[in-house]
C-alpha positions as CSV (number, residue, x, y, z in Angstrom):
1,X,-23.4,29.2,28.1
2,X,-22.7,30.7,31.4
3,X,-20.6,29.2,34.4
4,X,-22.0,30.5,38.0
5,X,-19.4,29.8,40.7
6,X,-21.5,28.0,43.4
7,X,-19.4,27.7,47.1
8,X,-22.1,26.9,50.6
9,X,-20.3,26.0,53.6
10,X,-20.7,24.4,56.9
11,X,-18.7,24.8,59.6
12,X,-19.1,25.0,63.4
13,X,-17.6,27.5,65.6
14,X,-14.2,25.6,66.3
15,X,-11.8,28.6,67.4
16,X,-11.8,32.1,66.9
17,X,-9.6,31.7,64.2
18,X,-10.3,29.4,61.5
19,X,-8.6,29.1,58.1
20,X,-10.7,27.0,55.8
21,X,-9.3,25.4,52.4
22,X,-12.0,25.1,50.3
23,X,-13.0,23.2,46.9
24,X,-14.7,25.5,44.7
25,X,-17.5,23.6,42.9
26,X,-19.1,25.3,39.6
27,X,-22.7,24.7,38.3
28,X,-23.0,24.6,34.7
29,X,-26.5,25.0,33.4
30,X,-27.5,22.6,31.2
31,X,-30.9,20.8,30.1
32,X,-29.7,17.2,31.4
33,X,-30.2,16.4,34.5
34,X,-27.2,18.0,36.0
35,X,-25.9,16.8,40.3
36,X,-27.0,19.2,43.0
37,X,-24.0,21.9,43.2
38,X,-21.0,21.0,45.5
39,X,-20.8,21.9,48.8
40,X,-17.2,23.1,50.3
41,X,-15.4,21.0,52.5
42,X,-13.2,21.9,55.2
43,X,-9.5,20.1,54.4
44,X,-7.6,21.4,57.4
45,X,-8.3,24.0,60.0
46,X,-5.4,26.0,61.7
47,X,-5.1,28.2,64.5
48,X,-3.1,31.2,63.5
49,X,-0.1,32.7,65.0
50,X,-1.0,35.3,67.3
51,X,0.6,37.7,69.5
52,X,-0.9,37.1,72.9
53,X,0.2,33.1,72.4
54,X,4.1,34.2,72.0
55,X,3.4,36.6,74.9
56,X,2.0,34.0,77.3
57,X,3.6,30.6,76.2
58,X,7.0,31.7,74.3
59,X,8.0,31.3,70.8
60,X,7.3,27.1,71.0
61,X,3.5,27.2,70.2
62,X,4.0,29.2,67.5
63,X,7.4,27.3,66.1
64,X,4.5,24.7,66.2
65,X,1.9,25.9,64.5
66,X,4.4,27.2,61.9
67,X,5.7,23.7,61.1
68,X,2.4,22.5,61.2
69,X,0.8,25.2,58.4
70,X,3.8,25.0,56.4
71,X,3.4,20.8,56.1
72,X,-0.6,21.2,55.5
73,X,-0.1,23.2,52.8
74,X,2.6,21.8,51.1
75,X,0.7,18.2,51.5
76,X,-2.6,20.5,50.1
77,X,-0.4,21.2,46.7
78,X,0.8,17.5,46.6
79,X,4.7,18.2,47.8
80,X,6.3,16.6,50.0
81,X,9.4,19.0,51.9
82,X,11.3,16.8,54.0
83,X,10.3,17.8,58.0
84,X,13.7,18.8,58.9
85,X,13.8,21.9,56.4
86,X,10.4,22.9,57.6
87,X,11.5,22.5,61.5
88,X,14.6,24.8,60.4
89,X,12.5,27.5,59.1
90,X,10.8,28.1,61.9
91,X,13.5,27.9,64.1
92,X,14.7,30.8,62.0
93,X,11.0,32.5,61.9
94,X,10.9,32.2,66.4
95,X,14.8,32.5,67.1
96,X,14.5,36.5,68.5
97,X,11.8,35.5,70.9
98,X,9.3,37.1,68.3
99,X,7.7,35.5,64.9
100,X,9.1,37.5,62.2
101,X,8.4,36.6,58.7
102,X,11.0,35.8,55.8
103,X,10.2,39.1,54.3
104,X,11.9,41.5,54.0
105,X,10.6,43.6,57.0
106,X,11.2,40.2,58.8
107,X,14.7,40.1,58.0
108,X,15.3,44.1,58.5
109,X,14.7,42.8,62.2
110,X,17.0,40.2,62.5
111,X,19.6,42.6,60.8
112,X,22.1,40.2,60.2
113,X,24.1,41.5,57.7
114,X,23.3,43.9,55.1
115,X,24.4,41.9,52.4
116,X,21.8,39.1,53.3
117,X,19.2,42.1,53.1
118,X,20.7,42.9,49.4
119,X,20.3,39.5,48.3
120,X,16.7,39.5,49.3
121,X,14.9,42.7,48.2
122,X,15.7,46.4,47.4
123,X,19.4,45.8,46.7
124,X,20.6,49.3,46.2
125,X,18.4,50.5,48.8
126,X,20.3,48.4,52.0
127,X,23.4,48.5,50.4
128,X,23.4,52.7,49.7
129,X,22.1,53.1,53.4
130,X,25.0,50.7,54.7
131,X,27.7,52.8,52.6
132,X,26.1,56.4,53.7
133,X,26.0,54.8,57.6
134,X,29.6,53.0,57.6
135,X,28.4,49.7,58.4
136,X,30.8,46.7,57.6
137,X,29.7,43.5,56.8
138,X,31.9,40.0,57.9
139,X,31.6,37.8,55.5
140,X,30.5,34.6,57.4
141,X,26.6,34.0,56.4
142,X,26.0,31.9,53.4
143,X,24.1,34.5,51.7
144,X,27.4,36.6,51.8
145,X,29.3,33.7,50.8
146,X,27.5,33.5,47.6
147,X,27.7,37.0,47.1
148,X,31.6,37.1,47.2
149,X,32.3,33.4,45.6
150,X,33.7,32.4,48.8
151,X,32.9,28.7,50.2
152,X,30.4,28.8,52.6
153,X,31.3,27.5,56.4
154,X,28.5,24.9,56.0
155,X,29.1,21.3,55.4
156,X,32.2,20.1,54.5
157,X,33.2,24.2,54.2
158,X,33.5,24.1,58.0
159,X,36.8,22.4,58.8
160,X,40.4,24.8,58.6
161,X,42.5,22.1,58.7
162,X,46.1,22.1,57.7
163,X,48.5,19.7,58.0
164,X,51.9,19.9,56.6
165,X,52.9,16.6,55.4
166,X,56.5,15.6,54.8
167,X,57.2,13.9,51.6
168,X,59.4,10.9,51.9
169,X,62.1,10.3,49.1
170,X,60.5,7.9,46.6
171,X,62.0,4.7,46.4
172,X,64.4,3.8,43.4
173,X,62.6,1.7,41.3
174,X,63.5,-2.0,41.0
175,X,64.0,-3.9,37.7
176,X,61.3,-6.5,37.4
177,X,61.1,-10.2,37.4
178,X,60.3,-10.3,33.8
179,X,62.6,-7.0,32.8
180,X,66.0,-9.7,33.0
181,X,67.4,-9.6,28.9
182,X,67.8,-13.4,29.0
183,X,64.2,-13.9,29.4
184,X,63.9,-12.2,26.4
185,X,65.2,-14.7,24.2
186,X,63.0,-15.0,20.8
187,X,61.3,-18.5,20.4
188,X,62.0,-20.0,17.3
189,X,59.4,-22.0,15.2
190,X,59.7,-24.7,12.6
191,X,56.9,-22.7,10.2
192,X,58.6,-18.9,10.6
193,X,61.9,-18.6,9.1
């Protein structure tokens, strides 16, 4: 028995750029009576992120449209990412003026330290080219933190507080009520002898 993947779609011209998600329906021939083939249907469309839109309008409409592919296709898989995650993502993608991807030609551009390039891909690679060029590397990123088993200055990592706190002489301790020797005196009972 064969299985011939069967896909027809509609769609109208919304945009210029459309990305379709699609249910793939397959026909399996059989000598029942078998439902007409599925048709696709169009889940979610999205404009992409283009140039000319970053160009005109800033990195906003595209910090947008970021946010707004990343939740449509977790939602799509059935995962839920809380929004704020998301939001800081593509803060991170749009925060040169530019979208650059987390790849690692995205993060070559943002060339934040080379030991955040190591930990992503081609490890010798960045860190063979930073030795041969004399680059150094402050260790403040939490990437670099990792790296060197230092706490990260996130969260509670963040405060340098120190306080020097003077001990006070302990108190002598005091006997207690019940520590008197003629409260100790053993009861004496007609059955014990």
């Amino acid at each position: 028995m064969s299985v011939t993947p069967s896909l027809s779609l509609t769609l109208s011209c919304l945009s210029i750029y459309v990305y379709v998600y699609v249910y793939l329906c397959l026909s399996v021939p059989c000598n029942k009576s078998c439902p007409p083939p599925c048709t696709a249907t169009i889940i979610h469309y999205l404009s992409p992120v283009s140039y000319n839109v970053s160009v005109l309008s800033g990195p906003l409409p595209n910090r947008a449209t970021i946010i707004r592919e990343i939740t449509v296709t977790m939602e799509t898989h059935g995962l839920s990412v809380d929004r704020r995650h998301i939001m800081l993502l593509a803060d991170l993608m749009t925060c040169r003026g530019q979208v650059l991807g987390i790849t690692r030609h995205g993060l070559s551009k943002m060339k934040e330290s080379v030991l955040m390039l190591a930990s992503f891909e081609k490890t010798a690679d960045h860190l063979f080219d930073a030795a041969y060029h004399g680059q150094g590397n402050p260790i403040k990123g939490v990437s670099d933190c990792i790296i060197m088993g230092k706490p990260m200055n996130i969260g509670t990592g963040v405060f340098k507080l120190v306080h020097r706190h003077r001990r006070e002489p302990r108190p002598a301790p005091r006997p207690l009520l019940f520590d008197q020797p003629d409260l100790h005196i053993p009861l004496a009972h007609p059955g014990w002898s």
